[in-house]
Residue frames as a rotation matrix with the C-alpha (Angstrom) as fourth column:
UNK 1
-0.330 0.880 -0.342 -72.18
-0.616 -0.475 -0.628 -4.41
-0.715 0.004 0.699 -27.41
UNK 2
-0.472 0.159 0.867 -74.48
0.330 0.944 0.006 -6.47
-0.818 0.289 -0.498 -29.20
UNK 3
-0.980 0.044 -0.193 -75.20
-0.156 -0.774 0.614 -5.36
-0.122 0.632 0.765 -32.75
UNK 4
-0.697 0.711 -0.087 -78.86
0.670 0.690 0.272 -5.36
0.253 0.131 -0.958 -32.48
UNK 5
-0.462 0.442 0.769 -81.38
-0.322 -0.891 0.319 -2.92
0.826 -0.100 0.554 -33.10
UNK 6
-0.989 0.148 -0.027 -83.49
0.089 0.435 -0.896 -2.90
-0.121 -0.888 -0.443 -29.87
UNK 7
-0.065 0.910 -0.410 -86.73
-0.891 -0.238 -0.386 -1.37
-0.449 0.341 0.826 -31.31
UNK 8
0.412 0.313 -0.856 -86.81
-0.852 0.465 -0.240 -3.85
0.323 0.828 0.459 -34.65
UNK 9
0.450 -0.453 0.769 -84.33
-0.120 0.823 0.555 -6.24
-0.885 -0.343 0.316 -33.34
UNK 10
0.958 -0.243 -0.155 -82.42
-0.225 -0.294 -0.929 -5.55
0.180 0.925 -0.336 -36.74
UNK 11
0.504 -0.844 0.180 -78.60
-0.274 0.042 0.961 -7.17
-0.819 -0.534 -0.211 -36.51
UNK 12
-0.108 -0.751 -0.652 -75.93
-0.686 -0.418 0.596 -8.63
-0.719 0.511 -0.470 -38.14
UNK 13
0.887 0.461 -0.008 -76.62
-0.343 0.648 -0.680 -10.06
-0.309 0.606 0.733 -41.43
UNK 14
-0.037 -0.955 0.295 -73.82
-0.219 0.295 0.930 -12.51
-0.975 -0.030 -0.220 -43.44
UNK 15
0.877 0.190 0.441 -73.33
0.369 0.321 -0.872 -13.52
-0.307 0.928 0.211 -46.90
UNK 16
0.321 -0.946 0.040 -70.70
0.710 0.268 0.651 -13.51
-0.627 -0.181 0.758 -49.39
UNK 17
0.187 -0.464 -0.866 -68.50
-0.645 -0.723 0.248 -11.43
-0.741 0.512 -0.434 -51.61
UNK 18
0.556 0.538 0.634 -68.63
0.071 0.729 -0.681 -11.75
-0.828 0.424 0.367 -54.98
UNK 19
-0.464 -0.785 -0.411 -65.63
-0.139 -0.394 0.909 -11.20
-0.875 0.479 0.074 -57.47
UNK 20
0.319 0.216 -0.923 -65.98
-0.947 0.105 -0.302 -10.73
0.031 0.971 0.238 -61.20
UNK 21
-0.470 -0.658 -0.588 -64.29
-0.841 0.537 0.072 -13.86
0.268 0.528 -0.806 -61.33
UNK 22
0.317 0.875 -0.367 -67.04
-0.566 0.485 0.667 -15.52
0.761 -0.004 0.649 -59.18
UNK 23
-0.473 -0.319 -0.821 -65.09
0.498 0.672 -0.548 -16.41
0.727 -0.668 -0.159 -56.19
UNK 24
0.455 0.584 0.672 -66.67
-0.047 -0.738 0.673 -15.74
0.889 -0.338 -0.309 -53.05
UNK 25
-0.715 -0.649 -0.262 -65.74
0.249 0.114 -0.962 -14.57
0.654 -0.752 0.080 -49.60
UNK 26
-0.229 0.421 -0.878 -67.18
0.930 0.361 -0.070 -14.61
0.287 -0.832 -0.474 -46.38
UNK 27
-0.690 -0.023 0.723 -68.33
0.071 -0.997 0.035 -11.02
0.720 0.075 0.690 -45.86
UNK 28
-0.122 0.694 -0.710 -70.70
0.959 -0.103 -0.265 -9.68
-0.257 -0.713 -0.652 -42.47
UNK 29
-0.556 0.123 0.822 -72.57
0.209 -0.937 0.282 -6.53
0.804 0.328 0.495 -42.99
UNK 30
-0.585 -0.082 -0.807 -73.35
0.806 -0.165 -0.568 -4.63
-0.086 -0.983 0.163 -39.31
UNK 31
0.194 0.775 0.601 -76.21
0.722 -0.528 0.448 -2.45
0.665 0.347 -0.662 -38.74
UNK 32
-0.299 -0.670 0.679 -75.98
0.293 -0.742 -0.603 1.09
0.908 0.019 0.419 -38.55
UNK 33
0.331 0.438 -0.836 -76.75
0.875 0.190 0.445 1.42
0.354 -0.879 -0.321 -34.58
UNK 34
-0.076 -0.519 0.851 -76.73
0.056 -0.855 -0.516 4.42
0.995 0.009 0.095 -32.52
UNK 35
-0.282 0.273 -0.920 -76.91
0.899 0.411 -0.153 4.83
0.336 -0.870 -0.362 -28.57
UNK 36
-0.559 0.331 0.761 -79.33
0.116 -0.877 0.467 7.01
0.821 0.349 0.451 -27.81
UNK 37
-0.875 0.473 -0.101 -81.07
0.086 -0.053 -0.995 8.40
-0.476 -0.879 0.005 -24.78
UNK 38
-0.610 0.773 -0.174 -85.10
0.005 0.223 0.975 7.72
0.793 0.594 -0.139 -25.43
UNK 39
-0.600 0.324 0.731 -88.01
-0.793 -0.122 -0.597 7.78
-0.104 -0.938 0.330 -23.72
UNK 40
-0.534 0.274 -0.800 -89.78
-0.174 0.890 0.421 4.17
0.827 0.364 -0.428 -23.14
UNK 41
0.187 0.915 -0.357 -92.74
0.685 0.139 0.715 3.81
0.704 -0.378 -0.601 -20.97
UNK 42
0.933 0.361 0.006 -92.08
0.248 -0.653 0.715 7.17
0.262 -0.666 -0.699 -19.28
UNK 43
0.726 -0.683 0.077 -88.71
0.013 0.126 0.992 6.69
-0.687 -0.719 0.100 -18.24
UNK 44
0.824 -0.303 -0.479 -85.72
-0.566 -0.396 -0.723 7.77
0.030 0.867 -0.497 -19.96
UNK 45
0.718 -0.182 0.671 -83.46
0.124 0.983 0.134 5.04
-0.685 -0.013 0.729 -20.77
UNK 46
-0.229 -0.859 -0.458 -80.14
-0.864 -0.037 0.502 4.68
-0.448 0.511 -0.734 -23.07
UNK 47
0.471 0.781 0.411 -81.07
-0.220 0.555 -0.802 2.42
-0.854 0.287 0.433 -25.91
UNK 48
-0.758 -0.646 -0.089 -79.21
-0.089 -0.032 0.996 0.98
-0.646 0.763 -0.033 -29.17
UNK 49
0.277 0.928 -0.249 -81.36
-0.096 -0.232 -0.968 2.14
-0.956 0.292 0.025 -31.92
UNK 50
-0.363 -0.371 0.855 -80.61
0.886 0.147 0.440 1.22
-0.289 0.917 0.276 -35.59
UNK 51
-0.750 0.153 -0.643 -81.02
-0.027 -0.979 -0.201 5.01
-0.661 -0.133 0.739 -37.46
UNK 52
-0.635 0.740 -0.221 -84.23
-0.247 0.077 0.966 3.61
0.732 0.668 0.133 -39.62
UNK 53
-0.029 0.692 -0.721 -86.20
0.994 0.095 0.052 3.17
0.105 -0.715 -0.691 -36.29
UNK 54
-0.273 -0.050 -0.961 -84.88
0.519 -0.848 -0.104 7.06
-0.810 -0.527 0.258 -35.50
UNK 55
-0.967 -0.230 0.108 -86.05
0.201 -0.431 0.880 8.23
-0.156 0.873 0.463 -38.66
UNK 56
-0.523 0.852 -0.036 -89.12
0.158 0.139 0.978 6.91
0.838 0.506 -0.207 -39.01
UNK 57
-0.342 0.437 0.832 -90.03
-0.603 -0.781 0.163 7.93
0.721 -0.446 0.530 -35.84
UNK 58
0.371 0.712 -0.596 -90.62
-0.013 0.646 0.763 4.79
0.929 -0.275 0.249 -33.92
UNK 59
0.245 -0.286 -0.926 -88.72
0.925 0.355 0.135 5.95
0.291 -0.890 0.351 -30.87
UNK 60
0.875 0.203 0.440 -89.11
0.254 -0.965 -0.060 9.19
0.413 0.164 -0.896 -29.46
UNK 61
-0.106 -0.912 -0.396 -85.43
0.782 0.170 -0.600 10.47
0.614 -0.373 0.695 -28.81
UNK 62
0.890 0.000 -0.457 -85.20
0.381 -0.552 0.742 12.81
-0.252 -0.834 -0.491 -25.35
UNK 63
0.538 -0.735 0.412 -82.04
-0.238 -0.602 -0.762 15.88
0.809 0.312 -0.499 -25.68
């Protein structure tokens, strides 16, 4: 699965770890995705939704 919100298009960001001592590692930080059934132009549909699209309401989720 690709880590990508499908609403926002919200994925995986990189950058580094930082130690007190100032060394850094490579570090990836993965959005928090959920698969969710939704409805999208009528039709219900199985979607990977990051959970700040499902909050705010930009995707209406179907039981």
């Amino acid at each position: 699965m690709a880590n990508i919100c499908d609403i926002c298009g919200k994925g995986t960001q990189a950058g580094s770890n930082v130690s007190h001592s100032n060394r850094h590692t490579k570090h990836t930080w993965k959005p928090n995705l959920q698969r969710v059934r939704a409805v999208i132009d009528g039709k219900i549909q199985r979607v990977n939704v990051c959970t700040r699209c499902l909050r705010s309401g930009k995707i209406t989720r179907t039981v």
